[in-house]
VOBA-1610 file (N, C-alpha, C; in pm, whole numbers, padded with zeros to 5 digits, always signed):
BEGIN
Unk+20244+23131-04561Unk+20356+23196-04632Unk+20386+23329-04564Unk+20487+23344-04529Unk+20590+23494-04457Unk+20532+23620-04587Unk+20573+23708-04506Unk+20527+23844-04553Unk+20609+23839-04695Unk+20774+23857-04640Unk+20877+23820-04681Unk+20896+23736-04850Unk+20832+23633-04801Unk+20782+23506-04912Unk+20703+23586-04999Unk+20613+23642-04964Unk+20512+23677-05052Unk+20549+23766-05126Unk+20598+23894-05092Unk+20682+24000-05135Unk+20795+23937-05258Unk+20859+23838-05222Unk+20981+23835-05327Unk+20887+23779-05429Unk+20796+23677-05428Unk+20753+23629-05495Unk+20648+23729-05593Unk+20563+23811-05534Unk+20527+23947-05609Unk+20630+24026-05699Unk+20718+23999-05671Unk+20879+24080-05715Unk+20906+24036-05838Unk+20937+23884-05812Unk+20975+23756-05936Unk+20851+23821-06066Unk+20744+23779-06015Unk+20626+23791-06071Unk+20634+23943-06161Unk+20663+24084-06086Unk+20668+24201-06137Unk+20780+24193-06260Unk+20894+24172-06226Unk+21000+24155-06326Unk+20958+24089-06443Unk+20926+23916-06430Unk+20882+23839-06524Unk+20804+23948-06621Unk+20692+24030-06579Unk+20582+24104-06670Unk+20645+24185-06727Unk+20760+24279-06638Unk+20861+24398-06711Unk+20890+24332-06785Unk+20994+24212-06827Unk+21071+24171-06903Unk+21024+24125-07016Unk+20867+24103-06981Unk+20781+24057-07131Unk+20783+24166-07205Unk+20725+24230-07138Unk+20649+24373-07171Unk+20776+24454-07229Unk+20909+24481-07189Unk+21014+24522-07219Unk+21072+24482-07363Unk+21053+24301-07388Unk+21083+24227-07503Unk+20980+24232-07628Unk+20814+24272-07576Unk+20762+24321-07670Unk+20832+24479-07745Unk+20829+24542-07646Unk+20824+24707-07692Unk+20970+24653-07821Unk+21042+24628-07757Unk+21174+24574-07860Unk+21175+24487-07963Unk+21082+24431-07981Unk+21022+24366-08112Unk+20922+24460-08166Unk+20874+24521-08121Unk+20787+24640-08183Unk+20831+24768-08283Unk+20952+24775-08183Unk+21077+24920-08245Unk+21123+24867-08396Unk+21137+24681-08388Unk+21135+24670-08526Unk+21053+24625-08659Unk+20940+24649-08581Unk+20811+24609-08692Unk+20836+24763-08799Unk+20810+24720-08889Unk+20806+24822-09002Unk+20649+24812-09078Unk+20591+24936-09041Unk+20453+24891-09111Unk+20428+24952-09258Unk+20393+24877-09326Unk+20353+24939-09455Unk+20206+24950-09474Unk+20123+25095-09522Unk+20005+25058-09577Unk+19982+25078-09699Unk+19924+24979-09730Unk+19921+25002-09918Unk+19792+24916-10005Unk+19776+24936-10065Unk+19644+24840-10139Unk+19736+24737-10162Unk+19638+24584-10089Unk+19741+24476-10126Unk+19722+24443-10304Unk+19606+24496-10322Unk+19596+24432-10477Unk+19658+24534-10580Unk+19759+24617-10522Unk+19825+24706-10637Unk+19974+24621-10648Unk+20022+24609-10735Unk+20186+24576-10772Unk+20239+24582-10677Unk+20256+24686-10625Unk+20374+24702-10507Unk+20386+24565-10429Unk+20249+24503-10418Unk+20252+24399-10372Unk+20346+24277-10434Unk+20342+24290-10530Unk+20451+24182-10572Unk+20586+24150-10530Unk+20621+24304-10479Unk+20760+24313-10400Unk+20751+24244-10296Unk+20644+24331-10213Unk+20639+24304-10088Unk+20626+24164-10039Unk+20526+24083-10112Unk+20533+23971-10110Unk+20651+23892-10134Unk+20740+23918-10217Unk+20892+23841-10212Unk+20994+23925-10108Unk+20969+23974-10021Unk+21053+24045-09967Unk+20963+23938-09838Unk+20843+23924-09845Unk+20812+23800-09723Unk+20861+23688-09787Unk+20834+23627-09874Unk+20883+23464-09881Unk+20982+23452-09901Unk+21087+23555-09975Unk+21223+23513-09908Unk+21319+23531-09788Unk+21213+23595-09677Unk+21283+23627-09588Unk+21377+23747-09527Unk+21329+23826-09696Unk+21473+23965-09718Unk+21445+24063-09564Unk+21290+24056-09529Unk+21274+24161-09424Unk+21366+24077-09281Unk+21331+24002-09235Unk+21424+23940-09118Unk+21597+23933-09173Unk+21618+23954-09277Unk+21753+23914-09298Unk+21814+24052-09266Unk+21734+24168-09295Unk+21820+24261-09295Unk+21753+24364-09140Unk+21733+24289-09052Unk+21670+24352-08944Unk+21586+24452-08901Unk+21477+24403-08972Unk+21335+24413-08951Unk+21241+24315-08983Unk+21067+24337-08896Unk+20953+24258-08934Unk+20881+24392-09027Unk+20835+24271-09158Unk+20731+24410-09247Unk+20625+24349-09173Unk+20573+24481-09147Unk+20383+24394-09098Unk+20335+24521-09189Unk+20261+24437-09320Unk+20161+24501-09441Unk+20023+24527-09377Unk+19969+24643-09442Unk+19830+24668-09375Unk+19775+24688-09517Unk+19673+24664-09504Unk+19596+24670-09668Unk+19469+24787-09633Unk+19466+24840-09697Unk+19387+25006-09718Unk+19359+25010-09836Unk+19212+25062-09850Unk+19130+25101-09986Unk+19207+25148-10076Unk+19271+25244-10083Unk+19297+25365-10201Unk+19449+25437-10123Unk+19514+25515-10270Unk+19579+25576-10171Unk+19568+25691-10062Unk+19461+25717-10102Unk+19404+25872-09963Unk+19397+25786-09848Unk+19365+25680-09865Unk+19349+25595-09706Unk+19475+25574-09645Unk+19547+25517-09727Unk+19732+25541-09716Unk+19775+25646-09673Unk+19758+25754-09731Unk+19831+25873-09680Unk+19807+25913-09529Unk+19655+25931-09504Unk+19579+25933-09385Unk+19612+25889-09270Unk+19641+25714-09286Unk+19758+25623-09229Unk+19876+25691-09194Unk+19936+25749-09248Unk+20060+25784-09268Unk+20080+25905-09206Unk+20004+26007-09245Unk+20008+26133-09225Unk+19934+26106-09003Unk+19867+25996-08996Unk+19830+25998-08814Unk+19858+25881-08782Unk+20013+25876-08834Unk+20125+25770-08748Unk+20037+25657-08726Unk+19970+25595-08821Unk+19909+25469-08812Unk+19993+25361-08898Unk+20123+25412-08968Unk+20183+25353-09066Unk+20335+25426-09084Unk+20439+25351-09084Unk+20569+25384-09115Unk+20576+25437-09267Unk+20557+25314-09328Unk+20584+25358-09479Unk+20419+25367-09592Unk+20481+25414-09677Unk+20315+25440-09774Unk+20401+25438-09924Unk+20315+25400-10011Unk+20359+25404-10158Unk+20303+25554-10251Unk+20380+25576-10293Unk+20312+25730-10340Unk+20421+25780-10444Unk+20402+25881-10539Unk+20480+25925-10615Unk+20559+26066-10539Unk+20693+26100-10601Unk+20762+26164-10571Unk+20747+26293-10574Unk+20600+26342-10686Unk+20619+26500-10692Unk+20485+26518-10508Unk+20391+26421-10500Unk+20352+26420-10365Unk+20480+26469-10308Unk+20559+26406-10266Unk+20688+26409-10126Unk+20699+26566-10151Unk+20781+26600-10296Unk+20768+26734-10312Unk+20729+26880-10271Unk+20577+26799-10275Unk+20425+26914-10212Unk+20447+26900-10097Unk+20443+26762-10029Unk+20448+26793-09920Unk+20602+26848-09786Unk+20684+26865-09884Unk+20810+26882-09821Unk+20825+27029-09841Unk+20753+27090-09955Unk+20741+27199-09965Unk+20656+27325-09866Unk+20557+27219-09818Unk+20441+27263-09722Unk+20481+27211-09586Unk+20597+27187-09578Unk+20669+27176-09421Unk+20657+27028-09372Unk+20631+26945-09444Unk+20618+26780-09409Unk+20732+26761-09436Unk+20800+26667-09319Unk+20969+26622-09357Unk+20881+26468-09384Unk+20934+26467-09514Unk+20894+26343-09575Unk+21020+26277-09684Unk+21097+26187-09713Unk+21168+26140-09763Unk+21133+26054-09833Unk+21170+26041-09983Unk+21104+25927-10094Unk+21245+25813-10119Unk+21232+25679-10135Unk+21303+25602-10145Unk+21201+25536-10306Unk+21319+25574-10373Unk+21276+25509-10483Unk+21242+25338-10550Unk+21091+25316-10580Unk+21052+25164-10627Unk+20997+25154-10742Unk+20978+25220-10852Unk+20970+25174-11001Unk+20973+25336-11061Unk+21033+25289-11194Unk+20992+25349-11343Unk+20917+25397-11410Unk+20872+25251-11377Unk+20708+25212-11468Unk+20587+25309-11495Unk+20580+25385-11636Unk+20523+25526-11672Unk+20425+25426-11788Unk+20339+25504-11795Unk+20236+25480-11912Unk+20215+25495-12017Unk+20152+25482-12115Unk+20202+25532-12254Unk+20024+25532-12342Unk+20006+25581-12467Unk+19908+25684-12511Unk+19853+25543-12599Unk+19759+25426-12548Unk+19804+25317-12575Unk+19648+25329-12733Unk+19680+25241-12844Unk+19567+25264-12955Unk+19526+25110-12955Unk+19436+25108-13051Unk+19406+24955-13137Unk+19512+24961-13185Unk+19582+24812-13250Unk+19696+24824-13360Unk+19657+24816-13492Unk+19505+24840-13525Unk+19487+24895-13604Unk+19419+25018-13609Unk+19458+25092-13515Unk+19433+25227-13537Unk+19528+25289-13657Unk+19467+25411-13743Unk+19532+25440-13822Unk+19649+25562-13753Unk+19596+25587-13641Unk+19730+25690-13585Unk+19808+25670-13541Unk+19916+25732-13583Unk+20095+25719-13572Unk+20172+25811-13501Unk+20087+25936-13481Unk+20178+25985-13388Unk+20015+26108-13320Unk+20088+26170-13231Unk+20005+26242-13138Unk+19904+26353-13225Unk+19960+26432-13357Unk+19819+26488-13422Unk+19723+26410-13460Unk+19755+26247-13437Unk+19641+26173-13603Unk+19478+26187-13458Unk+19562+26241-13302Unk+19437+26223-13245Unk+19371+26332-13225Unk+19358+26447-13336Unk+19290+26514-13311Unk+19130+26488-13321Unk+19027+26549-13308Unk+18918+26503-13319Unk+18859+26364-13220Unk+18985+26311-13164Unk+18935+26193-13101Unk+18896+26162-12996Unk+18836+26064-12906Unk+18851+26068-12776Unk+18936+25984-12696Unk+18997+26004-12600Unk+19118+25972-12550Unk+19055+25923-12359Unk+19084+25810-12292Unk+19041+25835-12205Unk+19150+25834-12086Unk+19097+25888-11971Unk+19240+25877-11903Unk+19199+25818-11766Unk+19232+25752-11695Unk+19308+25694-11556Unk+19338+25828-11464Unk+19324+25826-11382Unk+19349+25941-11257Unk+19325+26109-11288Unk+19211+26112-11362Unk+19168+26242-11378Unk+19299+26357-11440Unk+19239+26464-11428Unk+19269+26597-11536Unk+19410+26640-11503Unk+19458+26567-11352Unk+19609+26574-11336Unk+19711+26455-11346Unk+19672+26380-11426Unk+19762+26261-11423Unk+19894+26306-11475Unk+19962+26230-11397Unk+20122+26251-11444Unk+20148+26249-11597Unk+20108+26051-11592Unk+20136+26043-11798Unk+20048+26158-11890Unk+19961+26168-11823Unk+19862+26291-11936Unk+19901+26418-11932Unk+19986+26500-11831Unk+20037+26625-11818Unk+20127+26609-11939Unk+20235+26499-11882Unk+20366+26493-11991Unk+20340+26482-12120Unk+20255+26402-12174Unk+20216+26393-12328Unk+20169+26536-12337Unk+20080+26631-12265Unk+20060+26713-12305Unk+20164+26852-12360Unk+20276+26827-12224Unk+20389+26904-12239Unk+20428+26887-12399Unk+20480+26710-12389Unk+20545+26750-12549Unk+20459+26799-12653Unk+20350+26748-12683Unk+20277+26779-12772Unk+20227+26922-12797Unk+20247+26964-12691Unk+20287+27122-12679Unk+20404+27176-12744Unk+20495+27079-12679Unk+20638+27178-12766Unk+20640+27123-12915Unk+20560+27021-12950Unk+20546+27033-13123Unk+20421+27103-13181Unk+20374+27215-13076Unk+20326+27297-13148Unk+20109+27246-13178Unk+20119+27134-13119Unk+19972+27080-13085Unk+19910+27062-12924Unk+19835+27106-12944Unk+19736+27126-12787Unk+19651+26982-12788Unk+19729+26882-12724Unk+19617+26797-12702Unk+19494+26785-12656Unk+19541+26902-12490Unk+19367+26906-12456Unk+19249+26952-12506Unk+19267+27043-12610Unk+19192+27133-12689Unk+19178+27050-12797Unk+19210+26989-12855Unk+19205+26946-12998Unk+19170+26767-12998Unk+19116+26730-12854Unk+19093+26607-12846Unk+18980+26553-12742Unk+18903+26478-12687Unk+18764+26494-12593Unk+18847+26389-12539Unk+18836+26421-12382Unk+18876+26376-12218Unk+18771+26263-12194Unk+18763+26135-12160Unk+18679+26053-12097Unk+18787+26035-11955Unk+18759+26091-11819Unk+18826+26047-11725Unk+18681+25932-11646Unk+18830+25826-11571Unk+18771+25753-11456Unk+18827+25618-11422Unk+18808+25577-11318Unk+18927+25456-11241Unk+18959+25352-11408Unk+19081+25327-11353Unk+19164+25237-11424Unk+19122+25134-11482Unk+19017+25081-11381Unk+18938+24961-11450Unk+18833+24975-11591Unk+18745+25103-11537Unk+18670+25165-11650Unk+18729+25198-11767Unk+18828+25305-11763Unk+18944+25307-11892Unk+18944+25245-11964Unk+19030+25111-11903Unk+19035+24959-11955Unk+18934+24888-12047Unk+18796+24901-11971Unk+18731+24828-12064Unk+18655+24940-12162Unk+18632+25054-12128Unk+18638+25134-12264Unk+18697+25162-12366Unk+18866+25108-12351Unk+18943+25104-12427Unk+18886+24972-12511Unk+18859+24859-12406Unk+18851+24704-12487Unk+18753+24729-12578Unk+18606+24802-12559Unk+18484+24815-12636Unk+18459+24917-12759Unk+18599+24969-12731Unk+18604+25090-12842Unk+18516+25187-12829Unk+18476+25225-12671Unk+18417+25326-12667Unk+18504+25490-12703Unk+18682+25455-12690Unk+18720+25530-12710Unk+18798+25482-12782Unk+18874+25663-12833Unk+19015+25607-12939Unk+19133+25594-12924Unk+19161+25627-12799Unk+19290+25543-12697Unk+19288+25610-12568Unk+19362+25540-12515Unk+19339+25496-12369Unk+19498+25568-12285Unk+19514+25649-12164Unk+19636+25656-12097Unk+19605+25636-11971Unk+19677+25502-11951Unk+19604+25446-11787Unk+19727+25364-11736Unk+19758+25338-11620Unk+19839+25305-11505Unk+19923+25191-11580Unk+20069+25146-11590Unk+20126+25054-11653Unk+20087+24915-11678Unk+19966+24866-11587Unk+19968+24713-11584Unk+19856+24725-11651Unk+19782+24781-11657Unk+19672+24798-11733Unk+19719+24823-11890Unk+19789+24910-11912Unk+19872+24906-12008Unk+19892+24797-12079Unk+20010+24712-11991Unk+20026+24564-12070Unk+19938+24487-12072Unk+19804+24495-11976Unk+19735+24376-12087Unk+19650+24445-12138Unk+19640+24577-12181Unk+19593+24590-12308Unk+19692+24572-12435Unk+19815+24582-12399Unk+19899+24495-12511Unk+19870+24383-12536Unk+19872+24321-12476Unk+19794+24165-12447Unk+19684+24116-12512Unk+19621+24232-12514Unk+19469+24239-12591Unk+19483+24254-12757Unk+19597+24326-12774Unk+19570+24353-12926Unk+19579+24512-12957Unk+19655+24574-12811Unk+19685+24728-12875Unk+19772+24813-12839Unk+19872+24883-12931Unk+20020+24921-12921Unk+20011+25081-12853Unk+20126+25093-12810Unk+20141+25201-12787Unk+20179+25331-12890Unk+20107+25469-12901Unk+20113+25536-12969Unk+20277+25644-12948Unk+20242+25647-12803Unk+20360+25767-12775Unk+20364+25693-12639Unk+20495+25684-12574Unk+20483+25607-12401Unk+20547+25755-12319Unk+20557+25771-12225Unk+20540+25877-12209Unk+20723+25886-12120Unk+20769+25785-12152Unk+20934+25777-12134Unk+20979+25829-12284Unk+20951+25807-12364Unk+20938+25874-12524Unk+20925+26034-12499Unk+20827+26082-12488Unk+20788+26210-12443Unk+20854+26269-12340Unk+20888+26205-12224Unk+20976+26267-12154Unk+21168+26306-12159Unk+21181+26170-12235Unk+21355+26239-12308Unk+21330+26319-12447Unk+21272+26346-12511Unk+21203+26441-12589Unk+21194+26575-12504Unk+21159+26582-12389Unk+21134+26715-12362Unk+21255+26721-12242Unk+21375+26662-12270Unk+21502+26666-12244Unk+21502+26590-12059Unk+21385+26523-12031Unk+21390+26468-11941Unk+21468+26339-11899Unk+21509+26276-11777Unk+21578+26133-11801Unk+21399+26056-11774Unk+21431+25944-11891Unk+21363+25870-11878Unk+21366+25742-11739Unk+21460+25754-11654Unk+21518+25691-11538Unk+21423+25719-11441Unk+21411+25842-11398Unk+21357+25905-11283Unk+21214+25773-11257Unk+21257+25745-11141Unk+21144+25679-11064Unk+21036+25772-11033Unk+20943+25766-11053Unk+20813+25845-11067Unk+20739+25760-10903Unk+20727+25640-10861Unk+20657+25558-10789Unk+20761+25510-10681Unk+20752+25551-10588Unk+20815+25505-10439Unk+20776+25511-10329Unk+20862+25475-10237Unk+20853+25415-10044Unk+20830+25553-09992Unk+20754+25582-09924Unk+20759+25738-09790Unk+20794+25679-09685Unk+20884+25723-09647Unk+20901+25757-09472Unk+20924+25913-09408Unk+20924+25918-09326Unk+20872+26039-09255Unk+21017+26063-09194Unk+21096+26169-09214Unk+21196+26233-09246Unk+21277+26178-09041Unk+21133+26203-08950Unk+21176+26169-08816Unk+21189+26021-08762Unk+21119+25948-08887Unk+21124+25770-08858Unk+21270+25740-08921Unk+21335+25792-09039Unk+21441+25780-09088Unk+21585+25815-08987Unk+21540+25911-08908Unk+21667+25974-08815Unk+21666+25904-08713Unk+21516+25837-08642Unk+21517+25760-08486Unk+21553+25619-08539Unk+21513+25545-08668Unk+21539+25439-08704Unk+21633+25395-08870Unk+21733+25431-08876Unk+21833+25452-08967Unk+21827+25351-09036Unk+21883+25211-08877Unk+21881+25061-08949Unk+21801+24999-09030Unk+21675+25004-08936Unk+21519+24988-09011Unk+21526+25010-09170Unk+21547+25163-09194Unk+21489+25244-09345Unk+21627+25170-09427Unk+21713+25140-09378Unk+21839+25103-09440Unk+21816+24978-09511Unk+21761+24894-09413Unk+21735+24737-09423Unk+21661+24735-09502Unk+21506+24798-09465Unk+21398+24799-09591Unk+21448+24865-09748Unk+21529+24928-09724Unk+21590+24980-09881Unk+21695+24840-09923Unk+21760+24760-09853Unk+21837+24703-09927Unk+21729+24546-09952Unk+21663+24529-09839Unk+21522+24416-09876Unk+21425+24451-10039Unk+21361+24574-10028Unk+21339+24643-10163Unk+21440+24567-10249Unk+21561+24643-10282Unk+21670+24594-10411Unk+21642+24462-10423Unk+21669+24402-10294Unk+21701+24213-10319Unk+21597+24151-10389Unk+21451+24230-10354Unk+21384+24150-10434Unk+21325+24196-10561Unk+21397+24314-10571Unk+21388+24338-10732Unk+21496+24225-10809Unk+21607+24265-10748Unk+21696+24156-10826Unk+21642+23997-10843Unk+21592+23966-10774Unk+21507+23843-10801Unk+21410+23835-10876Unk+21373+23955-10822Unk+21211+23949-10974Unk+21289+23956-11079Unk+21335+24011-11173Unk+21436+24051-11245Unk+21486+23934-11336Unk+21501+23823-11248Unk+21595+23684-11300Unk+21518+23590-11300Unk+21390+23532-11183Unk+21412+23436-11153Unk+21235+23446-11168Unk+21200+23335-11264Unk+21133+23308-11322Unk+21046+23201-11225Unk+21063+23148-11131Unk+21001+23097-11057Unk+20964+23164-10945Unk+20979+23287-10938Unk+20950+23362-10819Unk+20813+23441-10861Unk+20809+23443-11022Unk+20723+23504-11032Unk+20572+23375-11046Unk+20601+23272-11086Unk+20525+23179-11095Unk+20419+23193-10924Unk+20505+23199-10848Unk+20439+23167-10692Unk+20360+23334-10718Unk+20443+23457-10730Unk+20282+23571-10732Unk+20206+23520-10812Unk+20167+23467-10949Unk+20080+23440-11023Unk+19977+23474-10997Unk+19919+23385-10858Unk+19767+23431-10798Unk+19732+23529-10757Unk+19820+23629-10762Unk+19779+23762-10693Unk+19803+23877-10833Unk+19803+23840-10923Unk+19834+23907-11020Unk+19736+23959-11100Unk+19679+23888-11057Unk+19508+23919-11159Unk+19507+23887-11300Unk+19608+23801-11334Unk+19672+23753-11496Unk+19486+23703-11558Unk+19447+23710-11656Unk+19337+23645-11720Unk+19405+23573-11848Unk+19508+23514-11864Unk+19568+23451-11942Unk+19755+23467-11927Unk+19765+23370-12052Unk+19940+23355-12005Unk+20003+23520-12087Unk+19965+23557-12153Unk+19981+23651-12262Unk+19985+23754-12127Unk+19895+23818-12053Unk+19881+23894-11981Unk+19994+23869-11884Unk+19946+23762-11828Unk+20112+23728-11752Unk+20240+23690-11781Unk+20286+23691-11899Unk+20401+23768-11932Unk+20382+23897-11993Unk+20331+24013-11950Unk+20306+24140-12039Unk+20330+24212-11857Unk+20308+24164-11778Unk+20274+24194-11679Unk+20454+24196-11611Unk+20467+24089-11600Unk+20601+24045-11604Unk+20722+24124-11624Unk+20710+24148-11779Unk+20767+24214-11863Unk+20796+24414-11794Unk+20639+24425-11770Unk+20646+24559-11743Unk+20727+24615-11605Unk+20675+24517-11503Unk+20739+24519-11377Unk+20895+24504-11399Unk+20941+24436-11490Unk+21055+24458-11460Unk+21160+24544-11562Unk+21059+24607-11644Unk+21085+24721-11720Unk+21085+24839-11675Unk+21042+24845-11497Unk+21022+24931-11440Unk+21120+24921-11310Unk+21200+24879-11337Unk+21279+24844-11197Unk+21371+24974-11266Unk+21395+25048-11128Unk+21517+25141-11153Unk+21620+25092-11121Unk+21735+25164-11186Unk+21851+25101-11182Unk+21919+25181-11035Unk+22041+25143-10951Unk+22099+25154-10828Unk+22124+25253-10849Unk+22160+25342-10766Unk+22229+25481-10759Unk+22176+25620-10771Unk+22183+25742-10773Unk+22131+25868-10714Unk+22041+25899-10807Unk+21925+25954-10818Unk+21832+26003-10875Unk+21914+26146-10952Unk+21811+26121-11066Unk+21873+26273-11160Unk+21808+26409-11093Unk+21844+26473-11029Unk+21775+26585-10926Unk+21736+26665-11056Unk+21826+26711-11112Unk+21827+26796-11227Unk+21690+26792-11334Unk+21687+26651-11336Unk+21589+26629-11431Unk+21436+26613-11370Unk+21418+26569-11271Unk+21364+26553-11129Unk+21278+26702-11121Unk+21382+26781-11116Unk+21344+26964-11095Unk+21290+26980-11231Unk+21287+26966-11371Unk+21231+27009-11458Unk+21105+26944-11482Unk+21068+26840-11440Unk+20959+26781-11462Unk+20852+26844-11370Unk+20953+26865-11238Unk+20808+26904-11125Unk+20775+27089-11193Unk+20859+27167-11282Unk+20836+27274-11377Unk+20728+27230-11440Unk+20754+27159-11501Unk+20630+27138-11589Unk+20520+27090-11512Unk+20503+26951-11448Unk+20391+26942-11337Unk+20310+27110-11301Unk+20417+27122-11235Unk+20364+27297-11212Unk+20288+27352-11257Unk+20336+27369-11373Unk+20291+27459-11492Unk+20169+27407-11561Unk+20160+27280-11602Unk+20010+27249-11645Unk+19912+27164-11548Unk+19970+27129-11465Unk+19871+27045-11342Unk+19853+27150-11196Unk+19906+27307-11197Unk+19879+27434-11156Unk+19871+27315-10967Unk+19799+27428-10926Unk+19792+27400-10731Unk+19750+27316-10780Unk+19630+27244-10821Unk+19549+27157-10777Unk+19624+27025-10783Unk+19768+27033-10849Unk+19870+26864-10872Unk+19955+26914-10772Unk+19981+27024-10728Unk+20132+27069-10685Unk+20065+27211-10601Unk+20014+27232-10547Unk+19987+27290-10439Unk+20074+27473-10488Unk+20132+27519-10398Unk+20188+27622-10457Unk+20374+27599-10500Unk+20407+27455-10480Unk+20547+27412-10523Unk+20541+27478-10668Unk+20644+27541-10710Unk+20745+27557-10824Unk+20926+27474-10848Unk+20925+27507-10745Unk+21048+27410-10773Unk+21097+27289-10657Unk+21189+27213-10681Unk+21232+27096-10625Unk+21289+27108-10484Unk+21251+27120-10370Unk+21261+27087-10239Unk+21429+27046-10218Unk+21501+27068-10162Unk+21562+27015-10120Unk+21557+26871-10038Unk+21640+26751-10024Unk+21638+26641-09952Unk+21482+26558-09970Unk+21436+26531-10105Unk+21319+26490-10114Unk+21356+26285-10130Unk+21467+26297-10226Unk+21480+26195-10261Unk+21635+26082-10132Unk+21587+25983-10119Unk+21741+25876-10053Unk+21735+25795-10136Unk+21831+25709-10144Unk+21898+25595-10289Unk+21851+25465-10195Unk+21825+25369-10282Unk+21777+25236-10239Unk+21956+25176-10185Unk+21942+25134-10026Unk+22037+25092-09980Unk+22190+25137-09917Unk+22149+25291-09958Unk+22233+25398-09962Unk+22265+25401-09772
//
């Protein structure tokens, strides 16, 4: 074989590898990675946003990464090991406040509520004085600040006038089931199947929050992207916001969509899985711009009783924290 020969054929050969290598990087630009605990809800989306195809339809691949907790998420997130992360909005806040360009795309409602036996004899937030109350995500939880707020502005100190059992969601749960305590404020799904179980809600903390002139609307639980993935990849964050909607609207209606999550639901009966059901899609926000207004008074109050240690030195609402699903 000629010098010549060999050379073009090295050539052919070089290109062929560019052109792979070129067609990866370009299938790569549209992978969208999410990290998130697969066994939290969010998954339910995400999972119909794969089996129906919504991520390829609207031009992108989701590639899901499953991570312990959310600190492992953020971590992800925060050393570009991950596009998007699930997290609440007064986070974006803190951190937009502390110079992180971080942008929240809103994905549920879904707030907790001050849940009793239904035969507990208490009816409203004094009958728990003296009692013990346990809570889900320690001494700064969102739902436990807010009940505290109102119960404040009627003039009762919950934290003072009631004993704290904190610790993970699961524990809660079954301290609530054993009556180790006298009610329970823990994460929404946990919630419904303790409805499920046999116990109502005392005060929900969407109650408490238009009470203390808040919108009960405000999505509390959403998408992060990183303020510079949103500007280099527009289409991407666009697509994944209108994939999001589509398969809320499906969850929403279609009763066989939820049949196929079933197994990932962690249902321990049919009761639970429609309570479960029910909540998720009691938690779907509705289309269009977040209440900033109301948004800014809540992260006041956050402030004010969940101090640095919920909210760092934020007082008020950041500019450009929140984008609209599909917007």
């Amino acid at each position: 074989m000629s010098f010549t020969r060999r050379f073009l054929g090295a050539a052919v050969l070089g290109a062929s590898a560019a052109l792979t290598l070129a067609t990866a990087a370009i299938a790569q630009q549209d992978n969208l990675r999410i990290a998130t605990q697969v066994s939290g809800t969010v998954n339910w989306e995400l999972t119909t946003i794969a089996a129906q195809g919504l991520d390829k339809a609207n031009g992108f691949t989701m590639v899901v990464q499953d991570v312990a907790a959310g600190p492992a998420a953020q971590i992800a997130f925060q050393g570009d090991q991950a596009d998007v992360i699930v997290s609440d909005w007064l986070w974006v806040a803190r951190m937009r406040a502390e110079g992180n360009d971080y942008v929240f795309i809103p994905y549920s409602k879904a707030v907790g509520a001050l849940m009793v036996r239904a035969d507990s004899p208490a009816q409203a937030l004094t009958d728990m004085a003296g009692k013990k109350i346990g809570i889900a995500g320690g001494p700064v939880d969102k739902s436990w600040l807010i009940l505290r707020a109102y119960a404040q502005s009627q003039g009762f100190d919950l934290q003072s006038e009631t004993e704290q059992v904190f610790g993970a969601p699961p524990l809660i749960f079954e301290t609530a089931l054993n009556g180790e305590t006298d009610g329970a404020i823990n994460f929404w799904h946990f919630n419904a199947k303790a409805e499920a179980a046999g116990f109502r809600p005392l005060m929900t903390v969407s109650d408490a929050a238009l009470a203390l002139g808040l919108s009960d609307q405000t999505p509390l639980l959403g998408y992060v992207v990183k303020g510079s993935f949103l500007r280099e990849h527009p289409e991407i964050v666009d697509g994944f916001s209108k994939a999001s909607r589509a398969a809320k609207e499906i969850l929403a209606v279609d009763d066989t969509a939820w049949d196929s999550l079933r197994p990932i639901m962690n249902a321990k009966s049919d009761a639970q899985f429609e309570a479960l059901k029910a909540g998720f899609r009691a938690g779907i926000p509705a289309p269009g711009p977040v209440d900033e207004a109301s948004a800014a008074k809540m992260l006041e109050i956050m402030a004010n009783l969940g101090g640095e240690e919920l909210m760092g030195k934020t007082t008020s609402l950041p500019e450009g924290v929140f984008i609209q699903p599909g917007s």
